[in-house]
N, C-alpha and C positions, 0 to 999 in steps of 0.2 A: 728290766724287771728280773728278779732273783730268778731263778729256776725253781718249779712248782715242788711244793712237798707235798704227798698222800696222806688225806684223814683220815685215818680211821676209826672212827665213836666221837666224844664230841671234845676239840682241842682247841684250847685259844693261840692263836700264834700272833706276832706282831710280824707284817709287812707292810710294801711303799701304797700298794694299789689294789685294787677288786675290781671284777668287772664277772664274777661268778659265783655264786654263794651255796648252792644243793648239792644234795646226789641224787642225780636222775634217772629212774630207771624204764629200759623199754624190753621188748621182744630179746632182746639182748642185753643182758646186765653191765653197765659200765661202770666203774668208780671210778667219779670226777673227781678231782683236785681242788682245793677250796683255795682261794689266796685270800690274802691277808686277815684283818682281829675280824674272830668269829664271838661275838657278843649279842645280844638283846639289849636293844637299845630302850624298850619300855622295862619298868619293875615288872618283875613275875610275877611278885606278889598283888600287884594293882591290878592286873588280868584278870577277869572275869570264867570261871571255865567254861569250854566250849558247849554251849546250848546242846549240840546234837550229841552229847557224851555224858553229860550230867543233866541232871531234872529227873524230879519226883515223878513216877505215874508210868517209868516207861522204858525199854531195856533196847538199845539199839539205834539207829543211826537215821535223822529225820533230815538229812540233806537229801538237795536234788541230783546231785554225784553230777562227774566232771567226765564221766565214759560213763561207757555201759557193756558190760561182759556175758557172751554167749554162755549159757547152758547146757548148749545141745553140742555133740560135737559125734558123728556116726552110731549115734543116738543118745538117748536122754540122762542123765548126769544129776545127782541128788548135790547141791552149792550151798553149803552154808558157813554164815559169817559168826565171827566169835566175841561176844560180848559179854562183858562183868556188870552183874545187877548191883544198882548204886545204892537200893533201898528195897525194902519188900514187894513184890507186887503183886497181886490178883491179877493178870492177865486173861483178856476176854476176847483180845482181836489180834492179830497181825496186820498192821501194814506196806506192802513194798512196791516201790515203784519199778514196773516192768514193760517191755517193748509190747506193743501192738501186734496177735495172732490171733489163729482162725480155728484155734486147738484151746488149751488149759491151762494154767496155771493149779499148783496148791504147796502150802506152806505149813512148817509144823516145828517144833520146839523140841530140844535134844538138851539133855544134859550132857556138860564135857564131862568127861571120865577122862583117864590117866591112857588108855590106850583106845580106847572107843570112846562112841555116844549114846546115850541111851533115850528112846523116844518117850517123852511125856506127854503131851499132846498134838495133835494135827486139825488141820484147818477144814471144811467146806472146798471143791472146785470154783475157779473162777473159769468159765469161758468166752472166749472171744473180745479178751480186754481190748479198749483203748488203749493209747499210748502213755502213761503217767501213774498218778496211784492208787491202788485198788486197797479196801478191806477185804480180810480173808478170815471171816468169824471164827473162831474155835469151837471145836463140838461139845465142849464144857469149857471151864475157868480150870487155870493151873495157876499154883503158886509157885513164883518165882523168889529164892532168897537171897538177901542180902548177901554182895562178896561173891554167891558162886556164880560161873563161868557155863555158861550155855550156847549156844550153837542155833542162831535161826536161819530154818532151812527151805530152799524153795526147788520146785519141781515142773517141769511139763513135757506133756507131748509133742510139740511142737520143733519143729527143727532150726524156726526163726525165734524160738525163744531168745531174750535179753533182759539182764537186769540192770541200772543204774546202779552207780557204785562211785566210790572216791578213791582216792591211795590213801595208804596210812592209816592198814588194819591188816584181820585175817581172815581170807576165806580159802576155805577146805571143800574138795569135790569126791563123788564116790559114784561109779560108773553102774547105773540102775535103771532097769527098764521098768516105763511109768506103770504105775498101780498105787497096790497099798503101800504104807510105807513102812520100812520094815522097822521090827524094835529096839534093833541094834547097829549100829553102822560103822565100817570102819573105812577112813577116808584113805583111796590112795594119795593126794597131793594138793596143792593148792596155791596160791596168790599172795600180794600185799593190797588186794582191796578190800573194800568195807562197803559190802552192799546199803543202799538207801533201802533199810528193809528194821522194824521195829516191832515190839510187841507192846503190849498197852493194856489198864484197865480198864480204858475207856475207850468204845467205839467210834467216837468221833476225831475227825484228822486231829493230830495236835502238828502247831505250826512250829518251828526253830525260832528261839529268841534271836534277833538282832547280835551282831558281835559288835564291840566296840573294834577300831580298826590297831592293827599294830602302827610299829613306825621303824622307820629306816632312817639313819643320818649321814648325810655324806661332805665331803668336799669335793670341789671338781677345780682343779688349778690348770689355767689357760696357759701357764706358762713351762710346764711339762709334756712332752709334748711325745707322741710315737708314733705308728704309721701314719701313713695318708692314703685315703682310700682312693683306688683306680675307678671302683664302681661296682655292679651286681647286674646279672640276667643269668640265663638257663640253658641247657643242652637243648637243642630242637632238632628235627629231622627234617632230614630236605624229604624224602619219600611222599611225608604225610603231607605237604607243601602242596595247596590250593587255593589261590587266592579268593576265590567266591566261599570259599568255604573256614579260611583261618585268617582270613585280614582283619575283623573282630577279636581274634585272640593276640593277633602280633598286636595289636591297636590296645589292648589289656594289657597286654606287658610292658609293653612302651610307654605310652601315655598316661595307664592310672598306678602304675608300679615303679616309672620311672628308671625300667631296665635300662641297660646302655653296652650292654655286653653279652653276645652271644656267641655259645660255642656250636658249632652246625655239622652236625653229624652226618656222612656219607658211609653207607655199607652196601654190601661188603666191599674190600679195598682190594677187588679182583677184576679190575676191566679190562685192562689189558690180557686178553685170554692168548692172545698169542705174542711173543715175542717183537717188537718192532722190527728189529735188526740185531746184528750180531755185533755192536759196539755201541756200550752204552753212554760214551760220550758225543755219539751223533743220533740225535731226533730224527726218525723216520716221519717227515711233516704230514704227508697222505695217511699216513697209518692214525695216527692220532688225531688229523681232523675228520676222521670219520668217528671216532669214537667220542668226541667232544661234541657232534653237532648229533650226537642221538637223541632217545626222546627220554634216555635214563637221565643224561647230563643238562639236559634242558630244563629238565624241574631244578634239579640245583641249579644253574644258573638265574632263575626266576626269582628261585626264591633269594641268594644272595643279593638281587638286585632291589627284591622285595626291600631287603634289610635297609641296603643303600638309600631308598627312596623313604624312608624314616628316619634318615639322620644317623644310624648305624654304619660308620664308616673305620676305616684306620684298624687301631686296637680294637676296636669294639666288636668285631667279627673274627674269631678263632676259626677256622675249617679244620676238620677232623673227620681221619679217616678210622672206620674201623669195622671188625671183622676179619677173618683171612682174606690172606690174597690170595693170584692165578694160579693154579696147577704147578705151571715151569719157575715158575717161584720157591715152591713148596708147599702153597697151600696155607695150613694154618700155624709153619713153621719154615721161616725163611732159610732154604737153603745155601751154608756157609761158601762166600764164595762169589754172591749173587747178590751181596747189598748194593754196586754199584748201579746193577738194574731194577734194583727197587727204586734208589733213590732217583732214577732215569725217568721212571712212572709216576712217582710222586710231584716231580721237579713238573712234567708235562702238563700236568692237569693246571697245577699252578699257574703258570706257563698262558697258558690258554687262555683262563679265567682273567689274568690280567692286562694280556696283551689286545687279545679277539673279543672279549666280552667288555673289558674298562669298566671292571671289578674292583670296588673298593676297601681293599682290607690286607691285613698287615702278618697275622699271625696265623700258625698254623703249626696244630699238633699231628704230627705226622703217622701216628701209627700208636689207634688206644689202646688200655694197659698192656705193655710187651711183656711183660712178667705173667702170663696167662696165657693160654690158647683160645682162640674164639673171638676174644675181645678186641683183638686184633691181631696183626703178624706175629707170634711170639720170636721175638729174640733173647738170647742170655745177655747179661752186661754187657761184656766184650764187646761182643755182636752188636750190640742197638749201638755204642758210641762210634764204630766203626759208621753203620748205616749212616748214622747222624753226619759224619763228617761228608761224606762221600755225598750227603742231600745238599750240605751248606754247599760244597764247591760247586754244586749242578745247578743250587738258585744264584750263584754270585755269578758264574759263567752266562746263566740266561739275562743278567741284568735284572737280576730282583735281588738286589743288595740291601729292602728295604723290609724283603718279609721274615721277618725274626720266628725265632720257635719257643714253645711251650713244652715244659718235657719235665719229668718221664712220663705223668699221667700212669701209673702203676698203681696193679687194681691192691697187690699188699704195701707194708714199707718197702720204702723205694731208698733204701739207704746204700745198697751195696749199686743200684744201677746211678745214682747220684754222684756217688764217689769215683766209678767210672769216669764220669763227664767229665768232673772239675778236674782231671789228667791231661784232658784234649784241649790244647786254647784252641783250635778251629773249632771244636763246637762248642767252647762258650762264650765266643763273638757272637753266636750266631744267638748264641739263648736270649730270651728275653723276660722270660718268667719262669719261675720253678712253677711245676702242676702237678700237684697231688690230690684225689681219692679221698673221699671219709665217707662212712655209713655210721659211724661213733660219733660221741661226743668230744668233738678236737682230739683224739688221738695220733690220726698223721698231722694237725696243723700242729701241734704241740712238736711231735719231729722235725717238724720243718725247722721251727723258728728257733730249733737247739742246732738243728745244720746247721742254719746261716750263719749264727753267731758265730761256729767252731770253724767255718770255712774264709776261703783266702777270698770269696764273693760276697762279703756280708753287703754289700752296695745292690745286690740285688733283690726282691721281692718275692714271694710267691702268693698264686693265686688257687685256692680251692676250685677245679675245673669241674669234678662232680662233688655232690653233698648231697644230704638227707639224711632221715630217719630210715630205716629198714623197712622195705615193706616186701615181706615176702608172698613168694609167689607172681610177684609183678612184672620178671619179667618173661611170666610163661604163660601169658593170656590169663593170668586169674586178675582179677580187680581186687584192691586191699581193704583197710579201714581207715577212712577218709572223713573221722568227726574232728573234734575241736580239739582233743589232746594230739591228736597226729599232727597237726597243723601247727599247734603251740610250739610243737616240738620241732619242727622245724624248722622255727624261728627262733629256738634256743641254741639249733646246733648250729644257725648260723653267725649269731651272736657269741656263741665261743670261740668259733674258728675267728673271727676278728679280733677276740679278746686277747688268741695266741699269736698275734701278728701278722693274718692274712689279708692282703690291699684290694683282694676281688674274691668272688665266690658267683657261682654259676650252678644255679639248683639243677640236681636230675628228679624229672626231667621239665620243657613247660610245659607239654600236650602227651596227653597220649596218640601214640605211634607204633605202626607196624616195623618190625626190626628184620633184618633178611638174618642177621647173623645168631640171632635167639629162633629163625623159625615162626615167632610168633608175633601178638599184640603184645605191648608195653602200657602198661598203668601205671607208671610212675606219677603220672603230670599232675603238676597245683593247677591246671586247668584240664579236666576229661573230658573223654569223649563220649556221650549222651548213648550211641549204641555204635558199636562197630560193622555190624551187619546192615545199617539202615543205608540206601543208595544215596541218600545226601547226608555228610555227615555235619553234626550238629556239637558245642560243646558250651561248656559249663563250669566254670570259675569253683574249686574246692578251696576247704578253711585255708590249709597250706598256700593257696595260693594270697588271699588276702591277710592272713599272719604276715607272712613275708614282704608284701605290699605296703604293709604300714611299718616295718623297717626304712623299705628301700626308696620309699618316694619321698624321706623326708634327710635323709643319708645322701646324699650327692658327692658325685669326682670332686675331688679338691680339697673336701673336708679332712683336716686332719684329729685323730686322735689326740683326747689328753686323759690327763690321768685324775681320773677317781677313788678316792681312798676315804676309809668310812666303815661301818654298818650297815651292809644292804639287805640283810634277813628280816622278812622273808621273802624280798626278791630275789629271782635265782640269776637274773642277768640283769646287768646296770651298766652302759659303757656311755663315755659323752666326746664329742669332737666339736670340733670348731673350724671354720673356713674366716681365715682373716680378712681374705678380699673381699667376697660375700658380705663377711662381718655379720656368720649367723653361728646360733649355738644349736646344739641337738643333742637330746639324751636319749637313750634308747634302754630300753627294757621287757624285762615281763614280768608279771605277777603270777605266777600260779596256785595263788592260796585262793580258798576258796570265800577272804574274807576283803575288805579293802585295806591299804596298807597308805598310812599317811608319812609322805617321802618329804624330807626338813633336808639342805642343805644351803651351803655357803659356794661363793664362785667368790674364785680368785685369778685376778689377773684375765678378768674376762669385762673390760669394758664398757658401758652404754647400755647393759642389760635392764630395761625398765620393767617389763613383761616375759611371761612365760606361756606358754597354750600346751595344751593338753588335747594329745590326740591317742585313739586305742580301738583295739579292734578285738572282740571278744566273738563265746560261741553265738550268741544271739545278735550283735550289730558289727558292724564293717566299717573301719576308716571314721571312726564316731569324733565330734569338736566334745572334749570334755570340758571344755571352758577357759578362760584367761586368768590369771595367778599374778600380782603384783611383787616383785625384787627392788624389797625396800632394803637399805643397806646391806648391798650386797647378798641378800638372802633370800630363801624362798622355802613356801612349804606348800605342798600340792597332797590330795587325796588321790591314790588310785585305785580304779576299780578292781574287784576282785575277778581273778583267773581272766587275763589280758594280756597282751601283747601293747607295745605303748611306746610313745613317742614324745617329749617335751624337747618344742621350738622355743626360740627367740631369736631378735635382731636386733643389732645396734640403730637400725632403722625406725625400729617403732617408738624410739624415743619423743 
């Protein structure tokens, strides 16, 4: 594949392949890269416009929105959305759909001005709404006019205030404690949503017309062919590791997600508190089987064995250590000098775990991100390839010639400790996958898979070890926003990182867990923890995690990539693979429009294809059968739901 060019506004380019078509934006702004012809495959002109934006009788936006946006934020915040009146209207009501509180709600209409807004009329109090949408009568009728630009605004006391809302508008906030409303307002700052929030003549709900659905057209050629995937699972911690209590969650990831890959976290990477001996090519044996038969290394052994006893063997178990290490180390900075006795301590555990326990697994990332303090040992370049080698020679000397590394795991770009490595052939015998970091949208996979290319190792693979969407404050005991675009979303960013060449990926994180080297709880996990405090802990499956699930359970090892080229707008992900021994096909995507999108393509060089089925997971169902699709010559056209996550199978089999 060519190397990505940057959109900026709207450009048609001609390229070989697609497998991402938006720009996505979160808590952090990223601009994606679009590949290949960016077109509309229906007439513009045959379009319909959108119900919730044109219609007589009503100024504002009658969607059920795809999030929903706090109000309150160390107190109460005057939100209004900005709307152009398409026709005259007498306005009598406001309608908006807002979160369930135990306070107010009220809502009121502003002219846009050129620098402010100016109030025209406000609404009646709502108190104590339900969750969905309420009328907010007007204390009189305003006339709204044609063409101009108004501002509907909403307010309350409440600190759980929220409203529904969609992307692909403007809303503006002004920092005001609840009361009257004042007659002039000038907004400090604001958004790209567009709250579900409307004015109207008429005080009864009006409903959104129906949308006709767009269309996407693709090809998908069996006989181009790019990576092959290793497989998908998630960071977990040995700490939180209780089998009465998370064998239900490992039994989730495993069995209805189809994980096959975990990476298992041990912190901090300080147990060795005191020096073994003074020669770190001789193992002090009493010393470290005291320290391996405690009741710290007993949960991680349990639970590795856990893994085992699920069919998690070989590659599909990464051990990873992280946090600082011992004092006489350095702490949360390895003293130059001393890598030989690091890798003396790393080498043991190892050691142990395969010899004493007949511990099944292969790989191991030795020390998380080193470009960082906290995260792990920090080392500088140099430094970490030195470590590295000085760890290879200590696992080939112990006779573990078979446990390969993962590396750099570098929490920024890892370009300057990369370039290190491929210096050393002792440590890149020993490598066995590149491991990089993303909280963006394929930004380091996008680096990686321009390494590889420019390096003398393009025969190797890399694998996404951590991934997600950002959620801050997670990992400092606060808990995030865990609805359906979070989730969506993080099964977009895992569908780009594979779009950019990556063979594995390994969500952070799969449970929420206690961390020694953050101090605190972690809320990362597409499965959480119900209450942290409670003496039996209990947990519960988030969107993230079944987003993700309806990827990975139908993606399997072996499957290789091919290439789809086409029109995917307005899907923002489309990627398809095929496993020849299987003899199965998979597409994989998501919709995020908030309408259905009818997907037409052709398959080439893809064999026995009689049928297709349709599978999708949205905010409201899970893992859903969308139904079976007939590929009559060669071809096929499928409906998909609107705002989903999605998967089209077939088999040479179902012939």
């Amino acid at each position: 594949m060519q190397s990505p060019l940057t959109i900026v506004g709207l450009l048609v380019l001609a390229a070989q392949s697609i497998c991402a078509a938006e720009t996505l934006r979160y808590a952090t702004t990223v601009q994606h890269t679009r590949r290949g012809e960016v077109r509309l495959a229906a007439d513009p002109a045959k379009v319909r416009p959108r119900a919730n934006l044109v219609r007589p009788g009503f100024i504002g936006n009658l969607g059920e929105g795809s999030t929903t946006d706090t109000i309150w934020n160390n107190g109460a915040w005057i939100n209004a959305s900005g709307f152009k009146a398409d026709t005259d209207i007498n306005a009598t009501t406001i309608w908006a759909k807002v979160g369930q509180v135990a306070g107010t709600y009220q809502c009121a209409i502003y002219l846009a001005q050129e620098d402010d807004a100016k109030l025209l009329q406000a609404t009646a109090a709502v108190a104590k709404p339900t969750d969905g949408w309420h009328p907010f009568p007007l204390t009189s009728p305003v006339a709204l006019k044609k063409d101009q630009r108004y501002w509907l605004a909403i307010w309350s006391d409440d600190p759980k205030a929220r409203v529904y809302a969609d992307e692909g508008g403007t809303t503006k906030w002004a920092r005001q404690d609840f009361g009257a409303w004042p007659t002039a307002l000038k907004f400090a700052d604001g958004n790209n949503l567009r709250f579900s929030i409307y004015a109207a003549s008429s005080p009864e709900r009006i409903l959104p017309l129906p949308l006709p659905p767009k269309a996407a057209s693709i090809t998908v050629d069996g006989g181009k062919t790019l990576q092959t995937v290793a497989g998908f699972g998630a960071n977990v911690n040995y700490l939180g590791w209780n089998e009465k209590e998370l064998q239900s969650v490992l039994n989730w990831m495993v069995d209805d997600a189809g994980w096959t890959h975990f990476r298992v976290a041990f912190d901090n990477a300080d147990w060795e508190t005191v020096n073994d001996n003074d020669d770190p090519k001789v193992m002090a044996a009493a010393a470290y089987q005291k320290i391996y038969n405690s009741p710290r290394f007993a949960r991680l052994w349990d639970f590795l064995a856990a893994l085992n006893r699920k069919g998690i063997k070989g590659e599909g178990i990464t051990l990873c250590f992280m946090g600082w290490g011992p004092e006489w180390l350095g702490g949360e900075v390895l003293t130059p000098g001393l890598e030989e006795e690091w890798a003396e301590m790393v080498a043991s555990a190892v050691l142990h775990a395969r010899r004493e326990r007949k511990l099944d697994f292969q790989l191991l990332a030795p020390t998380n991100e080193p470009d960082v303090r906290r995260e792990g040992i920090h080392m500088p370049p140099v430094q970490y390839v030195l470590a590295l080698r000085k760890l290879a020679q200590q696992l080939d000397a112990c006779g573990l010639n078979d446990i390969r590394l993962v590396a750099p795991d570098t929490a920024g770009p890892g370009g300057a400790y990369k370039a290190a490595m491929v210096a050393d052939p002792v440590v890149m015998a020993k490598l066995a996958h590149w491991g990089d970091h993303d909280y963006s949208l394929g930004g380091a996979s996008r680096g990686s898979a321009d390494f590889i290319r420019q390096s003398r190792f393009s025969n190797l693979d890399f694998w996404m070890t951590e991934f997600n969407v950002l959620c801050h404050g997670c990992n400092d005991g606060r808990r995030g926003t865990y609805d359906w675009k979070y989730g969506r979303g993080t099964a977009q960013y895992l569908l780009e990182h594979l779009c950019n060449g990556a063979t594995a990926a390994q969500v952070w994180e799969g449970y929420d867990s206690y961390y020694a080297h953050h101090k605190a709880w972690g809320f990362w996990g597409v499965i959480g923890l119900d209450d942290e405090k409670a003496p039996s802990k209990t947990y519960s499956p988030r969107p993230s995690f079944h987003a993700l699930a309806q990827l990975t359970k139908y993606l399997r090892p072996g499957a290789r990539r091919i290439e789809v080229a086409g029109a995917i707008e307005p899907l923002s992900h489309l990627l398809a693979f095929h496993d020849s021994k299987a003899r199965s096909f998979t597409l994989l995507g998501v919709n995020p429009a908030p309408n259905p999108v009818m997907l037409g393509g052709a398959l080439e060089s893809l064999p026995g294809l009689a049928q297709l089925e349709l599978h999708f997971t949205s905010a409201s169902t899970n893992l859903a059968s969308g139904g079976k699709y007939p590929v009559v010559n060669h071809a096929f056209s499928i409906t998909i739901p609107a705002d989903c996550v999605f998967a089209v199978t077939g088999s040479a089999a179902d012939r």
